[in-house]
Phi, psi and omega in degrees: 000143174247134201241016163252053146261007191266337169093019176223177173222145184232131208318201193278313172294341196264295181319307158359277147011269183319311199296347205266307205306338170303329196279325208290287169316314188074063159182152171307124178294144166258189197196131184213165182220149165197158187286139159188186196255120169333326205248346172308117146296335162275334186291326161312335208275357160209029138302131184080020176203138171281333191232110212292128162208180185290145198206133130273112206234129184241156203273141155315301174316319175201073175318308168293024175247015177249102161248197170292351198275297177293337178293334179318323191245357174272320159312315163315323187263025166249000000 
């Protein structure tokens, strides 16, 4: 994953992370922004990719509110 658009750097345990769900998948997580409404519960789950893979989608609308916190937790849900 490049993880240099997040506009942070994220620590040793989040890359951990990263490396296992890749390995894990046998494939690159990807990272994407498209716009969509906060309060939608589905508009993340399809956004940003025509086609499914491991994936992170940061809301346009309000890029600074994607820390490590939110990264964390789009992970978590793969």
């Amino acid at each position: 994953m490049d993880t240099t658009l997040f506009g942070f750097e994220p620590s040793e345990d989040t890359l951990t992370l990263i490396a296992d769900i890749e390995h894990r998948t046998n494939c690159k997580i990807g990272f994407g922004e498209e716009e969509f409404d906060a309060v939608d519960d589905n508009a993340s789950a399809s956004g940003g990719f025509k086609q499914w893979q491991p994936h992170v989608t940061r809301n346009a609308r309000i890029p600074r509110e994607f820390d490590e916190h939110a990264l964390v937790h789009e992970l978590a849900s793969h």
